[in-house]
Structures are given as C-alpha cells and as structure tokens.
Legacy VTK file of the C-alpha trace (Angstrom):
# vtk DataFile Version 3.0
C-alpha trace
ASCII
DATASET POLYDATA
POINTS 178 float
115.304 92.581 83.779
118.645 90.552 83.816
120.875 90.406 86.873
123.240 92.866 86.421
120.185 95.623 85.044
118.802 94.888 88.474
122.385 95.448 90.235
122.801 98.633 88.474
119.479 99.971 89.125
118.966 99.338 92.703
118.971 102.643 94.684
117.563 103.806 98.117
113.889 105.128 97.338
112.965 106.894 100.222
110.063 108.452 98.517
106.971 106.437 97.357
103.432 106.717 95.433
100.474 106.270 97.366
99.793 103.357 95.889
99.221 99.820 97.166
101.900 97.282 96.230
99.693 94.295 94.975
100.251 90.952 97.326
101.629 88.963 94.394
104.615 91.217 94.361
105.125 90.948 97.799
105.147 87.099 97.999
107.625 87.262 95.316
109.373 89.195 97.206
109.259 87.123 100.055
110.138 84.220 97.714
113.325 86.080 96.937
114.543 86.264 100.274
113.560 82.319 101.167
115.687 81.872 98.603
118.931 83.324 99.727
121.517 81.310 101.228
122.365 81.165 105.235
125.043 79.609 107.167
125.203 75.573 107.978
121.248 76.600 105.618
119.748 77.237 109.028
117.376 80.168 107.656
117.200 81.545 111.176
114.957 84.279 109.212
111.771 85.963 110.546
109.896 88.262 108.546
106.735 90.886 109.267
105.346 92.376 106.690
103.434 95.461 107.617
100.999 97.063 105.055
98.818 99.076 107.942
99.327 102.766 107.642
99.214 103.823 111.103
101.796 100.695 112.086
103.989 102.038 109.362
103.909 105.252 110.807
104.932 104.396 113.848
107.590 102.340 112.465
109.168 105.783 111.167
109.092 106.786 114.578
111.631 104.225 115.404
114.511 106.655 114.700
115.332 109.465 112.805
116.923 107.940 109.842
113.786 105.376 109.513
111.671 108.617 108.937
111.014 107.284 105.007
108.663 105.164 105.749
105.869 107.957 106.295
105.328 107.452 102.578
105.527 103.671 102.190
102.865 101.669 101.045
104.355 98.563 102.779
107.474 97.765 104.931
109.044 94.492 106.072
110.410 93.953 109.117
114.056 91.593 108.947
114.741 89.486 112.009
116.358 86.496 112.777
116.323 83.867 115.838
119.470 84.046 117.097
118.717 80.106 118.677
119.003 79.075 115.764
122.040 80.536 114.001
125.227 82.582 115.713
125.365 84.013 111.937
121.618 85.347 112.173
123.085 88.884 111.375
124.815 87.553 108.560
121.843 85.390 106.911
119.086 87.792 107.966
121.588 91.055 106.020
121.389 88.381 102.830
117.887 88.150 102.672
117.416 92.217 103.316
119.230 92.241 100.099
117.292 89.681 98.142
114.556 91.484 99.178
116.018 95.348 97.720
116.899 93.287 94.416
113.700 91.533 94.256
111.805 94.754 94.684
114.127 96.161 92.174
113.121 93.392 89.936
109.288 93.940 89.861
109.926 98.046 89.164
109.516 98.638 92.797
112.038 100.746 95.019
113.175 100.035 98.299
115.218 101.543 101.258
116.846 99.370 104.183
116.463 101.471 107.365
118.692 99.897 109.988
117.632 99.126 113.587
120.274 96.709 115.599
122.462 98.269 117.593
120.825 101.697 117.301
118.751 103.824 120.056
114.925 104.974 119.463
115.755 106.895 122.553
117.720 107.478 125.436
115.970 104.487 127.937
115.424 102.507 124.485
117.109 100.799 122.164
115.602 100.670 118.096
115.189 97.304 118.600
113.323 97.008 121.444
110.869 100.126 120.149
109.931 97.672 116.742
109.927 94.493 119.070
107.284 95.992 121.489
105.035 97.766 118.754
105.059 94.640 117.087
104.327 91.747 119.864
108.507 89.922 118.304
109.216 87.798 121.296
112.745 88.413 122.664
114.562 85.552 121.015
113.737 87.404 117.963
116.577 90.071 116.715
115.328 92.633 114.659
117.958 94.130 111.790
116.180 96.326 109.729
113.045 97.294 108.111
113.389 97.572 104.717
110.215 100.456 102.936
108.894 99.212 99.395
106.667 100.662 97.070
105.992 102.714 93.421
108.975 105.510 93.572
108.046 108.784 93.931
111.693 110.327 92.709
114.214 109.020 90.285
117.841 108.196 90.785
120.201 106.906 88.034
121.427 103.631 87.908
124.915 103.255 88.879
127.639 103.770 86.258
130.814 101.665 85.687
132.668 104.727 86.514
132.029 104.419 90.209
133.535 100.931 90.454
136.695 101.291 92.760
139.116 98.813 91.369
141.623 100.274 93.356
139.752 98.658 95.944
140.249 94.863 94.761
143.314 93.285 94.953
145.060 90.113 92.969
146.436 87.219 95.436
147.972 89.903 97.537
146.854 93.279 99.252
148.511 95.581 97.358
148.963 93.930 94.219
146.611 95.771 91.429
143.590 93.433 90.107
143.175 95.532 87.343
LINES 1 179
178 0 1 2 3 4 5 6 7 8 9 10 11 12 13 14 15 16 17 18 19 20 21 22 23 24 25 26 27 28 29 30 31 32 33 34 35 36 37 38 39 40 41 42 43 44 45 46 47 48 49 50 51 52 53 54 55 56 57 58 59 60 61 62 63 64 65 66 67 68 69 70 71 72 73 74 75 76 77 78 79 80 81 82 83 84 85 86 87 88 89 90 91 92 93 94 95 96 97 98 99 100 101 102 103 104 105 106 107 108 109 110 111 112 113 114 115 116 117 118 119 120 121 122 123 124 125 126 127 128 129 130 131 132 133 134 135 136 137 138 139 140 141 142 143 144 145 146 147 148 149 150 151 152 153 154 155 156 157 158 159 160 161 162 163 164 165 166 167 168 169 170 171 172 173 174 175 176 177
C-alpha cells in the first residue's frame, strides 16, 4: 500500500477478530513509531505492549470511551518521560500515529483511546489507573493506548469530498487556498 492508500484508509476499528496479531507485525509496528520524528530528536518515547487478555481487559476499564479494547488482540500503551523532553506530548502523539498508519499498513485496524488529562474515576485520574495496573514509574506520562488487531467491521476509506479546503488558507487567514 502507498502512502496516501494508507492515509485514506485509516479509520478507528473499535471492533476486532479474535485472532492473534503475529509478533512480526507488531515489531514493525514498533519500528514505525521509532521512526517518527521528536523535538531537539530526544525520543522521550516509552512504549508497553500488552498482548495478555485479562491486562487488556482491565485496560478497558480505564474509562468509558477505552471500552474497545474488550475485543483487542493486543494494545500498546504510549508514554513519554517528560525528563527528557517538555514536548513529550507532542513526540509521544507522533508516534501514536505512526503506529495507527503502520497498523493500517500491514491490513490491521487500530483505535487511539486517550488517557492524559482524563478521570478513571472520581479519586483517580486515567493516568494514574494504567500507571498503577501496569508498574510505569511516575516520571512516565501515559497518553493513550492505542487497540490493534484483524477488524471485525468495515468502514470506508475517506473520500476527497470530506477535505475542508475552506479550512486552509494562502499567506493570509482569510485568503482562499483553493
């Protein structure tokens, strides 16, 4: 698949075959998201991959709109050390999407279910929820975790129609690009 197949076709699976994604696929995945660029090249990035069914489930437990991930096969965890880079959020959001286009790539779906700045419950935040359920020291910021696997539902690729050129501007605000 070129590029811009890939860009078209990535979509939010939130529904996934029970079926094992094979390791090669994730470590290309992984790959992927080594790959993507970070500010000053710090790569403040962290990543936990999680392929244990009952850790997965209580990863869906997180909040409500991480439910999703009852049916994945395999999630990854996106943090970043915010010692090393001010920009974590920044770098760590770049590799969440090499990681969607990557899985995208190999046929796979993926969904990014967001956890910074959100609340598992009233006492505690999302973040702290993942941290704790999965030993991340506190240095450690957790973004997202982002569900892979074999989609179980179909969604069209995007269409040119639903670019908003109205939204992109030449030199000036205001001033029509196309």
């Amino acid at each position: 698949m070129d590029f811009f197949e890939v860009v078209k076709k990535r979509r939010s699976i939130r529904k996934y075959q029970d079926r094992k994604v094979p390791r090669e696929y994730v470590e290309k995945i992984l790959e992927a998201a080594f790959y993507s660029p970070s500010s000053r090249n710090r790569r403040p990035w962290h990543f936990v991959v999680v392929d244990d069914k009952e850790l997965i489930k209580k990863l869906a437990n997180t909040r409500q709109a991480l439910r999703f991930l009852e049916t994945a096969p395999l999630a990854i965890v996106v943090c970043g050390d915010e010692r090393i880079s001010s920009a974590w959020v920044f770098d760590a959001s770049i590799a969440a999407e090499h990681i969607q286009l990557a899985a995208t790539a190999l046929g796979l779906g993926a969904c990014w279910g967001h956890v910074l700045d959100r609340q598992h419950s009233e006492e505690k935040s999302a973040e702290d929820y993942v941290r704790e359920l999965l030993g991340i020291p506190d240095h450690i910021r957790v973004l997202c975790v982002i569900g892979i696997g074999y989609p179980a539902e179909h969604k069209e690729e995007h269409k040119e129609e639903e670019i908003m050129w109205d939204r992109v501007h030449l030199n000036y605000f205001g001033r029509p690009f196309k």
